[in-house]
N, C-alpha and C positions, 0 to 999 in steps of 0.2 A: 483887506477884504474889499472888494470889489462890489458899486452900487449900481443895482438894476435900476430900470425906468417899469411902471408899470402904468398902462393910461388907463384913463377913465372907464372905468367897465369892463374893463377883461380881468382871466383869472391866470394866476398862477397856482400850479399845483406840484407841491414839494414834495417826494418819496426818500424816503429813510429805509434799507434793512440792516436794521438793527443787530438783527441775528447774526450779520457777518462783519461785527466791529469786536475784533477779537483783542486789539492792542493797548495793555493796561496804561499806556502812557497818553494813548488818544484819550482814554475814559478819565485819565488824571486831568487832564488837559481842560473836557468837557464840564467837568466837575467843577472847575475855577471860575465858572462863568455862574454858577446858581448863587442866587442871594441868600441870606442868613438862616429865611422863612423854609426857601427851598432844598436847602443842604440834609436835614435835620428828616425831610419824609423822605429819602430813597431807604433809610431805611428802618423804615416802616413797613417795608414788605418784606415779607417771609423767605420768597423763591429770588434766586440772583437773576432769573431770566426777569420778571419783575421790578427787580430794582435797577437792571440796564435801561428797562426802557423808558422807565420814568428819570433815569438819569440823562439818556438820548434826545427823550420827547423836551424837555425844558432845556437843552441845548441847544435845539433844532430852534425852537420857537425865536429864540435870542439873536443866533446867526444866521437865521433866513429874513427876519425881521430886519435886521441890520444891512441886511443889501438894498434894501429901499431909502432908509434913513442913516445917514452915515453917524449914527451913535453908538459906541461899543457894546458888543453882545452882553454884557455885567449890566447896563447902565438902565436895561427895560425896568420898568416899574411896570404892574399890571394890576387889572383890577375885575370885579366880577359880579355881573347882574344879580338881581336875586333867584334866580332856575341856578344858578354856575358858571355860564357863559363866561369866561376869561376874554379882556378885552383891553385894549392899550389904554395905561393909566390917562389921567385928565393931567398931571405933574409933568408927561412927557408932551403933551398934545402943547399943552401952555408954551414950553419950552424950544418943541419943535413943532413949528404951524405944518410942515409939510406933512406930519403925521396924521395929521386930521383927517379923514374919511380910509385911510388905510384897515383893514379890516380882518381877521384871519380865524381861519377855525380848523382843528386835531380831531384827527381819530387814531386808535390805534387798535392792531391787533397782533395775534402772534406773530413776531420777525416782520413786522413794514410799521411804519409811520408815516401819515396821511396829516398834511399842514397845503391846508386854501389859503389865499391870499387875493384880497381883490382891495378894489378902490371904489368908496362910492355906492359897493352894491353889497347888501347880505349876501350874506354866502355858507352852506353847510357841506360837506362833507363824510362820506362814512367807507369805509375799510374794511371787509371783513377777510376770513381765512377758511376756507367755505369745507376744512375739517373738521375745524374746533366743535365743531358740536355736530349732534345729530340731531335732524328736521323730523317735523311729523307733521300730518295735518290735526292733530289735535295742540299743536302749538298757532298754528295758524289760525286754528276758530278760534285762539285767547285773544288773537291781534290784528288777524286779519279784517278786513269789510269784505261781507257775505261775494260779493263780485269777486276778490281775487282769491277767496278759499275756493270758489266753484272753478277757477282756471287752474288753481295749484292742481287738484284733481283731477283736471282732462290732460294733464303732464303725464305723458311714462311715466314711469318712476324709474328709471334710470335718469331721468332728467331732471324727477322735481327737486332735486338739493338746490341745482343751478337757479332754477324758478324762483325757489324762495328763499334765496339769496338776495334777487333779483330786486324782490319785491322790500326785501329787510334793507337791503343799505338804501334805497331807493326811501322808504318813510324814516329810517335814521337821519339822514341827509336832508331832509325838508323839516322834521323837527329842529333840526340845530339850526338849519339858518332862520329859522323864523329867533330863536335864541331859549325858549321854555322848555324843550327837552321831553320827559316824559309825562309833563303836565298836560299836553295834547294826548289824546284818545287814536291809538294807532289805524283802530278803523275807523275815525272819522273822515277819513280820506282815501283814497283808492286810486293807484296808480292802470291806467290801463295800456295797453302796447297792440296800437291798432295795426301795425306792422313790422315784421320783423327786425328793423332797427329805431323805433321810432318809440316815446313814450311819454305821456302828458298825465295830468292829477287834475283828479277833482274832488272837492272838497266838501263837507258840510259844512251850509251855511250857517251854523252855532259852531263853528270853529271861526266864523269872523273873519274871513282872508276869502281871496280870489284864485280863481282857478287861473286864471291869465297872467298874473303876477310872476311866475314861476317859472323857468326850463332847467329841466334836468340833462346828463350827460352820465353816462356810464361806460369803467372798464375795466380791460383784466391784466393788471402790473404783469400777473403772469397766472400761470395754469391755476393754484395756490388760489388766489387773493382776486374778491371782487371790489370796485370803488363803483359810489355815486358821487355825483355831484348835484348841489343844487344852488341855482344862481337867479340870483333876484333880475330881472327883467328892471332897466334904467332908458333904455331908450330901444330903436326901432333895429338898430344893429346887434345881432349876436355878439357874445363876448369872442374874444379870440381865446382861448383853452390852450396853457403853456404847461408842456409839463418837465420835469425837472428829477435828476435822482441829485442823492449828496449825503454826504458825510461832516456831519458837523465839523466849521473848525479849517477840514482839510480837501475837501473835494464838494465839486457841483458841477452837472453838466445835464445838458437838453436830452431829452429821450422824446420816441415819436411812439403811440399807440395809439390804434384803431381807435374809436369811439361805437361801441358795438351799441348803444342805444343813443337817441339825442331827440332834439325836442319835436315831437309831432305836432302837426298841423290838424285843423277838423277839415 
């Protein structure tokens, strides 16, 4: 396997579908790479489309990790904040110094996996499948801030699925890179999009964080499936945004997709 460079502040973003790894001998393959802890929950799940992808998603993490640090995909130790946040063990950092500020964060939804990778900078991530569920605006006054239920609403509604989409992986992707999850308050923050491809947060200040800290990036793998990203702001340069499809194991290669939102300016 073959090891990338990633420099200081840009991101790589890894895509998996899952849905179309049909070959029991790949998934046998994948399988040999989970540790003793991780063998034991694939099946824990009920549904087989569930247990592929947690069987996908902990192979992805290993061989996508491993094009950075030339250690074998078996070899990751991992470890986890107290919200969850899984994080490269301190066993391997010790080990390998080059791993140190390497950083990575998962999403998954039906048929894709969504794996950040940066260096140096938090970084969050979110994935959704913008079928899987059906939207209302009475979900949105559970989670939204009063500012984006009153936009969700001047939406068509042939539109508003996309909107509050829009809006969902957009505060998914900012909870995870901050690393606490759904310990933050969904509408303590409010994403606003003062132009059609542009989109910036602001915060409440009892959430403790900066509005300036912060640029997101959003897009669409395909018709299906929306991502956000969200990238901790290190220096005066935008990150460079790399994106990537692959198959655990056996395939990876570059893909180029629009960026239909990215960081607004005041």
């Amino acid at each position: 396997m073959s090891v990338s460079s990633i420099d200081h502040g840009d991101i790589d973003v890894w895509l998996t579908r899952y849905d179309l790894i049909m070959d029991d001998a790949r998934l046998d393959a994948m399988r040999e790479l989970l540790d003793q802890d991780e063998r034991p929950q694939e099946h824990v799940f009920y549904f087989a489309d569930d247990r592929k992808r947690y069987l996908v998603t902990r192979a992805m993490v290993r061989t996508v990790l491993s094009r950075y640090i030339p250690l074998p995909p078996e070899s990751w130790i991992f470890t986890r904040n107290e919200y969850g946040r899984p994080a490269i063990a301190n066993e391997i950092i010790d080990a390998w110094p080059e791993a140190r500020g390497l950083r990575f964060n998962l999403s998954h939804t039906r048929g894709l996996i969504a794996l950040a990778v940066s260096r140096d900078r938090d970084v969050g991530v979110d994935v959704e499948h913008l079928s899987v569920r059906e939207v209302s605006l009475g979900i949105a006054h559970r989670f939204f801030s009063a500012t984006e239920v009153r936009d969700l609403a001047s939406v068509p509604e042939n539109g508003r699925q996309d909107r509050f989409f829009e809006y969902w992986t957009f505060k998914e992707s900012y909870i995870k890179a901050r690393g606490m999850g759904l310990s933050l308050p969904l509408d303590g923050f409010s994403f606003e999009f003062a132009q059609p491809d542009t989109v910036r947060i602001r915060i409440d200040p009892a959430l403790e964080d900066d509005d300036e800290r912060w640029m997101f990036w959003q897009f669409r793998p395909s018709v299906e499936y929306m991502l956000a990203l969200c990238v901790e702001r290190s220096n005066d340069r935008h990150p460079r945004i790399a994106l990537r499809a692959c198959v655990p194991l056996f395939d990876a290669h570059d893909i180029t997709l629009p960026a239909l939102r990215r960081p607004g300016m005041d």
